[in-house]
C-alpha positions, -999 to 999 in steps of 0.1 A, spaced: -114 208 -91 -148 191 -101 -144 168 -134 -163 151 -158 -166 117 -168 -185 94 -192 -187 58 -191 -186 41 -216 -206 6 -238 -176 -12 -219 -184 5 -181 -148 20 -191 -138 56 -174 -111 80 -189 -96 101 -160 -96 137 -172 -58 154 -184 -59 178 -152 -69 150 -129 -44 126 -137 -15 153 -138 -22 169 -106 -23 135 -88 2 118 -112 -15 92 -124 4 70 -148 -9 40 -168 -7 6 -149 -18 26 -116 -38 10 -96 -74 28 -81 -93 15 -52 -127 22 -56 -151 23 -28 -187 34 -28 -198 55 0 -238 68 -2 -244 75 -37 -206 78 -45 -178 66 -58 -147 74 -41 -114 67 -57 -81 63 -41 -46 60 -64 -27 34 -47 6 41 -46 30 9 -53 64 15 -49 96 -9 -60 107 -24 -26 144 -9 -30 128 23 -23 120 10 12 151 0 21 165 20 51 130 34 57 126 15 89 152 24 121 172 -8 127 194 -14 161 215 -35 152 221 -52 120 207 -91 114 234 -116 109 210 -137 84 172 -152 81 183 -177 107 194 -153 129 159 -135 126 141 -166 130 156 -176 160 148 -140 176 111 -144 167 112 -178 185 129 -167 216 103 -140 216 72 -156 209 85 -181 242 91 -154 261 52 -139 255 39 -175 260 59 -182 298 45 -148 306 8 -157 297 2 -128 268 -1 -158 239 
């Protein structure tokens, strides 16, 4: 679907109608923009709200509390330093 777009006095783009539809681009999205060659690639970046990531990872067992966490990450990072992989 090749588009056209102008840039404008203020190095301003507008995304064409079709473009931002079949890619649902709203206002406030955020584009990275990358230049490969003589182009310009752009990628939507998709931010999401962080509720909609809960439950998205598998969990074992659930975590008492931050403490509880923190002291697992110790353990662990002693554990990889007595074996010599830190």
């Amino acid at each position: 679907m090749p588009a056209l777009a102008t840039i404008t006095s203020k190095s301003q783009i507008t995304i064409p109608k079709d473009v931002r539809e079949k890619l649902n681009l709203r206002p406030k999205d955020r584009l990275l923009m990358t230049v490969q060659g003589d182009r310009i690639i752009v990628i939507p970046i998709r931010m999401r709200p962080l509720s909609e990531l809960f439950g998205a990872l598998p969990v074992e067992e659930p975590v008492e509390d931050l403490n509880t966490i923190r002291e697992q990450l110790r353990w662990e990072l002693g554990r990889r330093i007595a074996e010599g992989e830190e």
